[in-house]
C-alpha positions in Angstrom: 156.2 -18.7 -77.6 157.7 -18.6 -73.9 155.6 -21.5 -73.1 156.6 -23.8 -76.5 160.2 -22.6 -75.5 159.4 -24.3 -71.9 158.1 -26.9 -73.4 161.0 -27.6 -75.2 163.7 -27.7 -72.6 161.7 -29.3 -70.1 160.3 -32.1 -72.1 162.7 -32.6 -75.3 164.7 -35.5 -73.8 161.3 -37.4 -72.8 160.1 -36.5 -76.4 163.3 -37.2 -77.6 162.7 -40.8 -75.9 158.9 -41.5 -76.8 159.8 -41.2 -80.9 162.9 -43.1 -80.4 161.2 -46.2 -78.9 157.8 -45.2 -81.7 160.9 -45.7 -84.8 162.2 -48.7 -82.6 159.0 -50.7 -82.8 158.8 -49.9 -86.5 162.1 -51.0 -87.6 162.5 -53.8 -85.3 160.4 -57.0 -85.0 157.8 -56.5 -81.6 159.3 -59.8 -80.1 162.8 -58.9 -80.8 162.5 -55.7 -78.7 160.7 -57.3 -76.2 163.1 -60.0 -75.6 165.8 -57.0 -75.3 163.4 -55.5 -72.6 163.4 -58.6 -70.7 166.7 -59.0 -70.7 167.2 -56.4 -68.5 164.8 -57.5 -65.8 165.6 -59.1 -62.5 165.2 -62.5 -63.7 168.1 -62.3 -65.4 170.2 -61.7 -61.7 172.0 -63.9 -60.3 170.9 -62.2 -56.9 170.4 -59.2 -55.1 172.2 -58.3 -52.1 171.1 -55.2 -49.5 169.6 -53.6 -52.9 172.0 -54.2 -55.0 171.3 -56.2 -58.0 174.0 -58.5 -59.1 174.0 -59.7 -63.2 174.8 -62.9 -64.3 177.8 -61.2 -66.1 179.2 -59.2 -62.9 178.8 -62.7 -60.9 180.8 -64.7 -63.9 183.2 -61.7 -63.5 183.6 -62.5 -59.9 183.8 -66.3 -60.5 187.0 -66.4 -63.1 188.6 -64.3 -60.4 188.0 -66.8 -58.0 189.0 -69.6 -60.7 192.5 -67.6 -61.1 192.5 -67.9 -57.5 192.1 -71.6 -57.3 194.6 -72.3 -60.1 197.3 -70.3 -58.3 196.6 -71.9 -54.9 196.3 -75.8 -56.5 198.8 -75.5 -59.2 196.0 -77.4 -61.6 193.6 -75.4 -64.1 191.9 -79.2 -64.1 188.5 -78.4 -61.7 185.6 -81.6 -61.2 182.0 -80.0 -60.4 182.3 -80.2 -56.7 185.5 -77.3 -56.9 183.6 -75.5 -59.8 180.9 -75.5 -57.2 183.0 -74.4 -54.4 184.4 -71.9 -56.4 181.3 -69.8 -57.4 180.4 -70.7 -53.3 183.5 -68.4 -52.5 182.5 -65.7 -55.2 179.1 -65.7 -53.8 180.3 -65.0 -49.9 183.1 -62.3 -51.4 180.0 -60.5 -52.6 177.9 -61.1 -49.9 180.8 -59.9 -47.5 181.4 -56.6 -50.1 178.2 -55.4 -50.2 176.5 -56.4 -47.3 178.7 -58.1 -44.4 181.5 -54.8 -44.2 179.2 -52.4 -44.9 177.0 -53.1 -41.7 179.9 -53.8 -39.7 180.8 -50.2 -40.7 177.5 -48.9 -39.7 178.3 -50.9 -36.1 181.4 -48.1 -35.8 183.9 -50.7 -36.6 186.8 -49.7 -39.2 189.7 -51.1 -39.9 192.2 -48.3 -41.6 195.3 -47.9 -43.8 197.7 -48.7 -41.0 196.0 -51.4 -39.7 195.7 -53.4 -42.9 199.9 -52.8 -43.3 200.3 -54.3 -40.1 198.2 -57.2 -40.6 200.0 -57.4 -43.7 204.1 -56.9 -43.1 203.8 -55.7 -39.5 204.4 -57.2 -36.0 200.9 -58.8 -36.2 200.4 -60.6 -39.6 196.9 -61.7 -40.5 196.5 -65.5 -40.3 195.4 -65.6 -43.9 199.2 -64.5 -44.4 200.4 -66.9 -42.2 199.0 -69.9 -43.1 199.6 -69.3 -46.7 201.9 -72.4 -47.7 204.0 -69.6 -50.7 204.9 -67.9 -47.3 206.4 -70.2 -45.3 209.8 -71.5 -45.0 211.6 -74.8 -45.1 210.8 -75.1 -41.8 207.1 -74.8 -42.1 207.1 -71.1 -40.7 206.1 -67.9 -41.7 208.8 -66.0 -43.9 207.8 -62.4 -44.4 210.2 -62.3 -46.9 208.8 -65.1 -49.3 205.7 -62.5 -49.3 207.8 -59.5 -49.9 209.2 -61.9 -52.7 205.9 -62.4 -53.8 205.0 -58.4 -54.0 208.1 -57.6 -55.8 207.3 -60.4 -58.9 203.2 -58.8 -59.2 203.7 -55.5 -61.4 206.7 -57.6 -63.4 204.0 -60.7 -64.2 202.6 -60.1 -67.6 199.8 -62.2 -66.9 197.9 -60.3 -64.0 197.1 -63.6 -62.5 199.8 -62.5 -59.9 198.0 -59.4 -58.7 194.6 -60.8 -59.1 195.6 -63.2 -55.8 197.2 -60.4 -54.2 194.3 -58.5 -54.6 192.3 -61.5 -53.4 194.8 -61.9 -50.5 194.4 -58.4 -49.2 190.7 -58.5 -49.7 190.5 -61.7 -48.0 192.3 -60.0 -45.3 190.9 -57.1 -44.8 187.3 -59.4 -44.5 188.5 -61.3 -41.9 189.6 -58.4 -39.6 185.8 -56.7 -40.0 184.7 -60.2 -39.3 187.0 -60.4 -36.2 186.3 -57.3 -34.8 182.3 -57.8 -35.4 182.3 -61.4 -34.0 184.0 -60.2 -31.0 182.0 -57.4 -30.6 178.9 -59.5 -30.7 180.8 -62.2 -28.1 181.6 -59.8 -25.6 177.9 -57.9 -25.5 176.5 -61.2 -23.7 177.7 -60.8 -20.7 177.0 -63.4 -17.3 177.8 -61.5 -14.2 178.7 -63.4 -10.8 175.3 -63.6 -9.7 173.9 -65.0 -12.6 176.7 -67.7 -12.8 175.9 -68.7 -9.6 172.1 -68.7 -10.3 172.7 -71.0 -13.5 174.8 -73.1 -11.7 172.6 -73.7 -8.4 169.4 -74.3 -11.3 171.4 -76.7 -12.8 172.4 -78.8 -10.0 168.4 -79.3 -8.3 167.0 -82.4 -9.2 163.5 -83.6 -8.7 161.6 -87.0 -7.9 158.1 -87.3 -8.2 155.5 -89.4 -8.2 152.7 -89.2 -11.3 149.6 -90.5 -12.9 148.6 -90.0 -16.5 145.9 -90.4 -18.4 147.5 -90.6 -22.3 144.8 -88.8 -24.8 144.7 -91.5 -27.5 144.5 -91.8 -31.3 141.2 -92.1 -31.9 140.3 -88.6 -33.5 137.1 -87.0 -31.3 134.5 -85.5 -33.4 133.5 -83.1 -30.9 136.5 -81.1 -30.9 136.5 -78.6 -33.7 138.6 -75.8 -35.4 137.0 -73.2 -37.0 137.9 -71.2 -40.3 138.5 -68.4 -38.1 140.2 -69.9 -35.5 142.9 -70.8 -38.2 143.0 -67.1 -40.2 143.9 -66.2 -36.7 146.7 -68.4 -36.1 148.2 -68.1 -39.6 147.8 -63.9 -38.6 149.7 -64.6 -35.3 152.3 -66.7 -37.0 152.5 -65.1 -40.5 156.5 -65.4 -39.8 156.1 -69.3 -39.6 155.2 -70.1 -42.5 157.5 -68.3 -44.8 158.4 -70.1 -47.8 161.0 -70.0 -51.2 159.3 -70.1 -54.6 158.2 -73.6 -55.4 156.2 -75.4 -57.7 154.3 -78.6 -57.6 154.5 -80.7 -61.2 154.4 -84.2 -62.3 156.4 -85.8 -64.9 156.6 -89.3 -66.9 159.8 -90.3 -68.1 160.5 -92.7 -71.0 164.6 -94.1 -70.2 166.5 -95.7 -73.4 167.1 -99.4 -72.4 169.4 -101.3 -74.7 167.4 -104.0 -76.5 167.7 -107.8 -76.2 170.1 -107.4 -79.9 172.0 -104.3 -78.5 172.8 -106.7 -75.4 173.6 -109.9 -77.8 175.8 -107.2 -79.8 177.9 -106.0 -76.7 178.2 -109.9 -76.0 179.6 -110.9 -79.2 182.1 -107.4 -79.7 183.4 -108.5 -76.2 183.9 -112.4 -76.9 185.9 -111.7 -80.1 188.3 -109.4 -77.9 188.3 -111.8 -74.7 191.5 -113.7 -75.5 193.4 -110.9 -76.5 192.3 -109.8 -73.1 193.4 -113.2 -71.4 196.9 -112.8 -73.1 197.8 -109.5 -73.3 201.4 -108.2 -71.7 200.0 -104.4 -72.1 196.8 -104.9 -69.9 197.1 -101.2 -69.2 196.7 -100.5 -73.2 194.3 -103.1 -73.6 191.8 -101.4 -71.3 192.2 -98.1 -72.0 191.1 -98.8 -75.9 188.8 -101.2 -75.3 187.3 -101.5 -72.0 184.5 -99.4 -70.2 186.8 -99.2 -67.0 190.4 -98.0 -67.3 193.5 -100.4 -65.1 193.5 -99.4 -61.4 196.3 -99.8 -59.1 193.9 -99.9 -56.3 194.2 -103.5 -54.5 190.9 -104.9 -53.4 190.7 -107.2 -49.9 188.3 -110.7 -49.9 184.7 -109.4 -51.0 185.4 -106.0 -51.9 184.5 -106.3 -55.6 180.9 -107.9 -54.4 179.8 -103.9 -55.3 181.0 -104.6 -59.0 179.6 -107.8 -59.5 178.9 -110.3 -57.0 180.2 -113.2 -59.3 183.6 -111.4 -60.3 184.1 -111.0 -56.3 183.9 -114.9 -55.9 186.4 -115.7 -58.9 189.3 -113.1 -57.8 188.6 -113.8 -54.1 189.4 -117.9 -55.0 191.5 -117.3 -57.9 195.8 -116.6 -58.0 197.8 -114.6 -59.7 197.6 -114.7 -63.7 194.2 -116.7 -63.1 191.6 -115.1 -66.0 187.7 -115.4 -65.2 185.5 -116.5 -67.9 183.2 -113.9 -69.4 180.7 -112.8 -66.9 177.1 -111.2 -67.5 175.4 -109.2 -65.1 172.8 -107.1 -66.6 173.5 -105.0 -69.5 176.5 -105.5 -68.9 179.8 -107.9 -69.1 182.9 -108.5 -67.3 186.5 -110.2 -67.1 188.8 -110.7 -64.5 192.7 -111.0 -64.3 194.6 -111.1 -61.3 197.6 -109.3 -61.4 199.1 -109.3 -58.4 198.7 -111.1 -54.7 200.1 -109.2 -51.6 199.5 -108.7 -47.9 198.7 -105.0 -47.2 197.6 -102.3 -44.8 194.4 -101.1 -45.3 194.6 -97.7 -42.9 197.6 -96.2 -42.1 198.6 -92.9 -39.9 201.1 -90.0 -41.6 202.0 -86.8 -40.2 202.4 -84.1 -43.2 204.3 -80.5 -43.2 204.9 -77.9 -45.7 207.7 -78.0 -47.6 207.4 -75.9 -50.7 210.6 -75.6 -52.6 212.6 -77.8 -50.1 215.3 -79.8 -51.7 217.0 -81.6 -48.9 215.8 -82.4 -45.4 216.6 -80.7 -42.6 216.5 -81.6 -38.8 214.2 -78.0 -38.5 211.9 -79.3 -41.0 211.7 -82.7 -39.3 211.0 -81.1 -35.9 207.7 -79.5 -37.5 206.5 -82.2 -39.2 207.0 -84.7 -35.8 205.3 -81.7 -33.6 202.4 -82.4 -36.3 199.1 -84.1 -35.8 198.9 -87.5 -37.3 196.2 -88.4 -39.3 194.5 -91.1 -40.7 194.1 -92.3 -44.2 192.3 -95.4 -45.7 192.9 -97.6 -49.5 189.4 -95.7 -50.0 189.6 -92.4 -48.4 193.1 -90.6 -48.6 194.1 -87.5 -49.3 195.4 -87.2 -53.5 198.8 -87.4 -54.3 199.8 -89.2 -51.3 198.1 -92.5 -51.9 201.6 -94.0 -52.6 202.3 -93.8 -48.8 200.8 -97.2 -48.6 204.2 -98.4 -50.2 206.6 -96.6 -47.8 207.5 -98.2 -44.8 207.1 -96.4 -41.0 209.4 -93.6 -39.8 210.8 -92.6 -43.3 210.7 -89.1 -44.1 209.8 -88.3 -47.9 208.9 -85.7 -50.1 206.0 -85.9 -52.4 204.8 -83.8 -55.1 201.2 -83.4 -55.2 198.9 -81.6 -57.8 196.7 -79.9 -55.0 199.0 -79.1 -52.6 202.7 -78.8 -53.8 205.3 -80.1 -52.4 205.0 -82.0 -48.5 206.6 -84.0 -46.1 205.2 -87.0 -45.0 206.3 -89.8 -42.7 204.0 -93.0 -42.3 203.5 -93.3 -37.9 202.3 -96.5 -38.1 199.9 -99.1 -40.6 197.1 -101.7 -39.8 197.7 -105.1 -39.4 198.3 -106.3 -43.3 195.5 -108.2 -44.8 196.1 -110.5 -48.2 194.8 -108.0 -51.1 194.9 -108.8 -54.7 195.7 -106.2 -58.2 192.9 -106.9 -60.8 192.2 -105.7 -63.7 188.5 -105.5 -65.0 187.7 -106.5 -68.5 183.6 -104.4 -68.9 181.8 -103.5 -71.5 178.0 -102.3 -70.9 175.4 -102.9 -73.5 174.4 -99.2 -75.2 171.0 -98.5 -76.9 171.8 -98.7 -80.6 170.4 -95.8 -82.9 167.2 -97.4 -83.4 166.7 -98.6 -80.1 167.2 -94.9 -79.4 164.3 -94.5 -82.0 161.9 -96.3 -80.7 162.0 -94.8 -77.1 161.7 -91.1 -78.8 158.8 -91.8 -80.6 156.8 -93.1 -77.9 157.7 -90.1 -76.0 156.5 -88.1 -79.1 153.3 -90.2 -79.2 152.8 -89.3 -75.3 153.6 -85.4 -76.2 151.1 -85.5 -79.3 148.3 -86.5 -77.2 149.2 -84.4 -73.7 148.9 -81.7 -76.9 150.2 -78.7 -73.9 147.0 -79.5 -71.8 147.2 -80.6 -68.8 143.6 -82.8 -69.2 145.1 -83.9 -72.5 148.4 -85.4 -70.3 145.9 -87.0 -68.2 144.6 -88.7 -70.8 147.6 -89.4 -72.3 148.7 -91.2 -69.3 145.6 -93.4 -69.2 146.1 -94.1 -73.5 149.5 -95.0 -73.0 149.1 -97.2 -69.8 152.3 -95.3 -67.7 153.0 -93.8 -64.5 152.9 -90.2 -63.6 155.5 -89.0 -60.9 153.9 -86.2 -59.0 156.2 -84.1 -57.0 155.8 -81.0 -54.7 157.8 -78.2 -54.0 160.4 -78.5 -56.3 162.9 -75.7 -56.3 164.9 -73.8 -58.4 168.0 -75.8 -57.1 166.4 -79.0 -58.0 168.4 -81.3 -60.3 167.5 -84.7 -59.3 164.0 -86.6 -60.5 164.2 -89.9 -58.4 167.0 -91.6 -58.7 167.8 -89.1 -62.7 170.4 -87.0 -61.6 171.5 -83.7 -64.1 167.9 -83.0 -64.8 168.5 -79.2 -64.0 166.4 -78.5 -68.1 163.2 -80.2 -66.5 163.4 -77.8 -63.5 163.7 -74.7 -65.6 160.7 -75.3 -67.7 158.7 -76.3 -64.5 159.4 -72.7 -63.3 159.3 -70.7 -66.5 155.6 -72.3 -67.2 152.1 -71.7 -65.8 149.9 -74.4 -64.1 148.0 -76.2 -66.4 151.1 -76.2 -69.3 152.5 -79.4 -70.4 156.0 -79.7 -71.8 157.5 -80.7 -75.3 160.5 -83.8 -74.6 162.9 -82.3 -72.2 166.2 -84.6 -73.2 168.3 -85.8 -70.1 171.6 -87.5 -70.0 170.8 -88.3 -74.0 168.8 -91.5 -72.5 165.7 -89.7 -70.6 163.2 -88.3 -72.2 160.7 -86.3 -70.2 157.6 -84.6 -70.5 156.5 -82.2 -67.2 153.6 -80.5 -66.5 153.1 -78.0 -63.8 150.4 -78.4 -61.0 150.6 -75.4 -58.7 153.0 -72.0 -58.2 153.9 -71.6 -54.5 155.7 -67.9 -54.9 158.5 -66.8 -52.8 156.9 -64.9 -49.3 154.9 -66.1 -47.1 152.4 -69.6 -48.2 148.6 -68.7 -48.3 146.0 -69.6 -45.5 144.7 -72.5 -47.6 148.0 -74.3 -48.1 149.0 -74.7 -44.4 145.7 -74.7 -42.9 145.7 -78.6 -42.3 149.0 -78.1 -40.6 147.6 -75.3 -38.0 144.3 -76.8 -37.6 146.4 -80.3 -36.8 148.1 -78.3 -34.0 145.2 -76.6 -33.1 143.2 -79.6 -32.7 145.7 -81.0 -30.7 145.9 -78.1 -28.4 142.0 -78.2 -27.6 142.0 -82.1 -27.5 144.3 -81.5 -24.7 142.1 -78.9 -23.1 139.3 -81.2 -23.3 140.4 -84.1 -21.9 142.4 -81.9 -19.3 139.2 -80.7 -18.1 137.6 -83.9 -17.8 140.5 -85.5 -15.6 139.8 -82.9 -13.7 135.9 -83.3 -13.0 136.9 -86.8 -12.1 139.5 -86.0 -9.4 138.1 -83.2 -8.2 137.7 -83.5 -4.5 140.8 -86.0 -4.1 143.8 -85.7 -2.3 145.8 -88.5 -2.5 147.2 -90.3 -5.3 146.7 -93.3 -5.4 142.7 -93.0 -5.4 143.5 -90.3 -8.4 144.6 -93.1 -9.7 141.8 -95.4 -8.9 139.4 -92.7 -10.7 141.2 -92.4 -13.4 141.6 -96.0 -14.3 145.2 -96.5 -14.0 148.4 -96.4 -11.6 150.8 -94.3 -10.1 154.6 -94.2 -11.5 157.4 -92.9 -10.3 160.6 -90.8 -11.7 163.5 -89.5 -10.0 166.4 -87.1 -10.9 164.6 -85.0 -13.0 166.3 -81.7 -14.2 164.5 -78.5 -15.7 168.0 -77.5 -17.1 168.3 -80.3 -19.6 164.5 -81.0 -20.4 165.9 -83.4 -23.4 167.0 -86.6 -23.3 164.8 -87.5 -20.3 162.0 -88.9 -22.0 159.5 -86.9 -20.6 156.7 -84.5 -21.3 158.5 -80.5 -21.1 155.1 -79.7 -20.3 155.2 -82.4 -16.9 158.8 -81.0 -16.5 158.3 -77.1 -16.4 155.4 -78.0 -13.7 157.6 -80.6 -11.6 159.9 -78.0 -11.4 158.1 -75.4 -10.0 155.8 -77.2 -7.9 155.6 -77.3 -4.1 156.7 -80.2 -2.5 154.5 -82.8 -0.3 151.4 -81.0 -2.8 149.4 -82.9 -4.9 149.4 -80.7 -8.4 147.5 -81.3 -11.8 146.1 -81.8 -13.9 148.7 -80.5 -16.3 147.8 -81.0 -19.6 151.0 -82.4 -21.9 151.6 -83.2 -25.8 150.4 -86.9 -25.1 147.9 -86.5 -22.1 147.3 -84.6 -18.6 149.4 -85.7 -15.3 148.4 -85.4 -12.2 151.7 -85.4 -9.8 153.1 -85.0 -6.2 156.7 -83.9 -5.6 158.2 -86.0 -3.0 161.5 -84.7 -3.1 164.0 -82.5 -4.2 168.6 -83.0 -4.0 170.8 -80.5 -4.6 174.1 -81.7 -6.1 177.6 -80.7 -7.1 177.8 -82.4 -10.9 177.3 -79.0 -13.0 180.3 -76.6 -12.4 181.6 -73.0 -13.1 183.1 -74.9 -16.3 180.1 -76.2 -17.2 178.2 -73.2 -16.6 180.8 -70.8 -18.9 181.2 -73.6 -21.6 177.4 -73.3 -22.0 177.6 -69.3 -22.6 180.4 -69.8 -24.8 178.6 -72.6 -26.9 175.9 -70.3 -26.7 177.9 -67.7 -28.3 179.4 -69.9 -31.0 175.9 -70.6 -32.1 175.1 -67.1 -32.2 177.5 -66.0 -33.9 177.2 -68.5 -36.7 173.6 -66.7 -36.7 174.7 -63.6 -37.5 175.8 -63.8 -41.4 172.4 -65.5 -42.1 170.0 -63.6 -40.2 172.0 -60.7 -41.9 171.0 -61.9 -45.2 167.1 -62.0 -44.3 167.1 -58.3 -42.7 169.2 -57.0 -46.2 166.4 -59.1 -48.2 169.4 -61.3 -49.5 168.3 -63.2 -52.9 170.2 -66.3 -54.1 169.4 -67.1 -57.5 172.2 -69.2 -58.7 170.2 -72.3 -59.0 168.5 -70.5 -62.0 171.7 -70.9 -64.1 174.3 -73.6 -62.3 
């Protein structure tokens, strides 16, 4: 009975669990529970970071914080794909710095405490994410510790809790940068350069050498006696295992069937757009006009001689001869058709140069404000590349201070330096419709994609022969990655990439829809996993290089049988079947750039002077040289020498994050659902 008893305490929850999941599988359907069980595996994460697994719904968590964030900041709730993008980039790096960045800057002995973060926050040495925050500064484009004390005092009163989600974010953001601060300056200041090894760089760096050479190139023509072995190539990839690491990839091929309007889906478009052409010709609401019936919208943008040849190259020669109220007859290009009116003729600067300042709730402008924004760097702006909200500049003449409201960035003030000599530019407004595939246009392009689907049956020998029965091209393409959502020139086509990577080689697809006018069917060729690639998949690559390696052995050695014995040059060159050349100022310290072999230029540097020295065997062939000279000179400096350790620094230090992320076994696997 003691033992049943022991039993019973020990192993009553396991039991307990065991009949559970028995009464689970009989009430539920088998594929139901297993698709709950899967759910909970890691290919649902979004990632993992230093061990920690992070869930698609902790990430989205993370992401509308960083969309309150970007709302708050912009004033717009309006985001395009690229900020979308951008923001789950930031929600990514705020986890990456939470769980993995502060944590090993921790484990370095750096800390940064209570009293430090109320100093960088409202003492004597505010953080710069503080400072450069435009809701802090003042009329005068400076930091105004009490706008931010303004700021505290409305977050417990906002209803919302957008208010204290940015301050949270604020504080967070800069408590990271201080750990990042310390840590990079940490890192800096461990590489030290003494006197003596300044003075070493700088006297390396100033010898130059001339020299006098032979060589004998190795050629193209591949040489059958040179092997590599199996073995010698398991032993490379062994030596190098860290070379030829690898993401998870997969090699497929696709055919694609794209919806092209027919000939009567063109003629239709043709005819809808004659029968509104006058109206278009006529019109005192051109504005209107277009937005109800025209595939492009009016533009205020104004378009110099030639511009609209990327439009059409016909409606660029009508507006570029016509004059204002001149209207094109209808043109077709393509699919698709087009009018032109010109609106408005006028001579205007294409680039111009404005200085911009903060000026957030500013009402009037004062001579303080002024002072900061004429202390401020100019910058340039183009009718094609300007910065939103401030395109209107273009209007305003030079040396007139305004203030501009823009949707990204508030309120500014901005003053036009100076414009580009004015060019005639014309206003036109674009009359296009492009032919669509009707419904059974549509039709007809799904069912021969059906037809090819029938036949590829899920085989891939069956999509082989339905290639060959239906006379189109297969698109092979390797190593395509989770990321992947371009197929040629078919962008969007994220759905293809997902079946490719949630199917076995040999599978072919149903039709994978894209954009509503592709219609794909993929099958998948090969699984390259995520680790290190297999012997057989990079063995031409190492026995390339290994071939090349004993080529130059080889023929190393035989330049050497030839010569052996001579002493001067020039009959090494007579036995070798070619001539002597020449090359001065050569420099071990910058071994790019000069056009040389490094292999010619580590043993020029070294080599005694007056000597004839070779053969030296090189990437393209073996040189045989003499050093007839060497200079000392004064053109690198101290400068020169400490810029290099602190580029060399900077480069190191933007090493650190992501070699970081490979020792904590970082794993991004966003691509699997953005």
């Amino acid at each position: 009975m003691a033992l049943l008893q022991n039993i019973r305490v020990k192993f009553g929850v396991l039991i307990s669990v065991i009949i559970a999941l028995a009464l689970l599988s009989f009430i539920i359907d088998p594929s139901t529970l297993d698709s709950a069980v899967n759910s909970m595996s890691s290919k649902y994460d979004v990632g993992q970071i230093n061990g920690k697994s992070v869930s698609y719904t902790d990430f989205q968590e993370e992401v509308e914080k960083f969309s309150t964030v970007s709302e708050i900041m912009s004033g717009s709730s309006v985001k395009d794909d690229q900020q979308q993008e951008q923001i789950r980039n930031s929600a990514w790096q705020n986890l990456i710095d939470k769980f993995m960045f502060v944590k090993n800057a921790k484990a370095a002995g750096i800390n940064v405490g209570k009293a430090e973060m109320i100093d960088l926050t409202t003492g004597d040495r505010v953080s710069p994410v503080l400072t450069s925050n435009y809701n802090f500064v003042n009329r005068d484009g400076e930091y105004d510790p009490n706008s931010l004390v303004d700021f505290v005092n409305q977050v417990d009163s906002d209803a919302s809790g957008r208010l204290k989600t940015y301050w949270n974010y604020l504080q967070n953001a800069v408590l990271n940068q201080q750990y990042y601060a310390k840590y990079m300056s940490l890192f800096a200041n461990s590489d030290i350069q003494n006197p003596l090894m300044l003075q070493r760089a700088i006297a390396e760096n100033n010898n130059t050498t001339n020299v006098e050479f032979v060589m004998v190139p190795y050629g193209f023509a591949q040489d059958s006696t040179v092997v590599v072995s199996s073995a010698e190539i398991k032993k490379f990839y062994n030596d190098h295992k860290k070379m030829f690491k690898q993401p998870a990839s997969r090699d497929a091929e696709y055919v694609v069937f794209e919806v092209k309007p027919s000939d009567e889906d063109i003629a239709a478009t043709s005819n809808a757009m004659s029968e509104l052409y006058e109206e278009f010709a006529t019109t005192g609401n051109v504005k209107s006009f277009l937005s109800k019936n025209s595939d492009r919208s009016f533009s205020e943008y104004w378009y110099k001689e030639g511009e609209l040849a990327t439009v059409s190259k016909a409606v660029s020669d009508f507006v570029d001869a016509a004059k204002v109220g001149e209207v094109s007859q209808m043109i077709a290009d393509g699919n698709s058709f087009y009018g032109a009116r010109v609106m408005a003729v006028a001579p205007r600067s294409e680039n111009i140069s404005i200085r911009v300042a903060a000026a957030q709730g500013v009402k009037e402008i004062s001579d303080s404000l002024l002072t900061v924004l004429r202390v401020s760097e100019p910058m340039q702006m183009t009718r094609s590349n300007f910065v939103p909200g401030l395109e209107g500049l273009f209007d305003e003449p030079v040396n007139s201070p305004k203030l501009v409201n823009t949707l990204n960035y508030g309120q500014l003030l901005c003053e036009v330096v100076s414009k580009s000599d004015p060019v005639q530019m014309k206003q036109v407004a674009l009359f296009e419709k492009t032919a669509l595939a009707s419904k059974e246009t549509f039709n007809r392009y799904y069912s021969q994609a059906n037809k090819f689907a029938t036949i590829a049956n899920g085989s891939y020998a069956n999509y082989k022969a339905a290639v060959d029965t239906m006379g189109v091209y297969s698109h092979p393409m390797t190593r395509v990655l989770e990321s992947t959502s371009s197929y040629g020139a078919i962008d969007n086509a994220k759905e293809v990439t997902r079946w490719i990577f949630d199917n076995k080689p040999g599978k072919v697809s149903n039709i994978i829809t894209v954009n509503n006018n592709y219609f794909f069917i993929a099958t998948v060729k090969d699984v390259h996993k995520e680790g290190f690639a297999k012997v057989e998949e990079v063995a031409s690559t190492i026995r390339q290089q290994l071939y090349a390696e004993k080529l130059g052995e080889k023929k190393t050695a035989e330049v050497a049988g030839k010569i052996q014995g001579l002493t001067d040059l020039q009959a090494i060159a007579e036995a070798l079947g070619t001539t002597v050349s020449t090359q001065e100022d050569i420099t071990f310290a910058s071994m790019r750039g000069q056009g040389l072999d490094p292999a010619f230029i580590g043993a020029v540097s070294v080599a005694p002077e007056g000597k004839v020295c070779g053969p030296v065997a090189g990437a393209i062939g073996s040189y045989v040289f003499q050093v007839t000279g060497r200079d000392t000179g004064a053109f690198y400096t101290e400068d020169d020498a400490k810029n290099y350790i602190a580029q060399k620094n900077q480069y190191m230090s933007q090493m650190v994050v992501p070699t970081m992320m490979e020792l904590c076994d970082v794993k991004d696997n966003r691509a699997r659902f953005y």
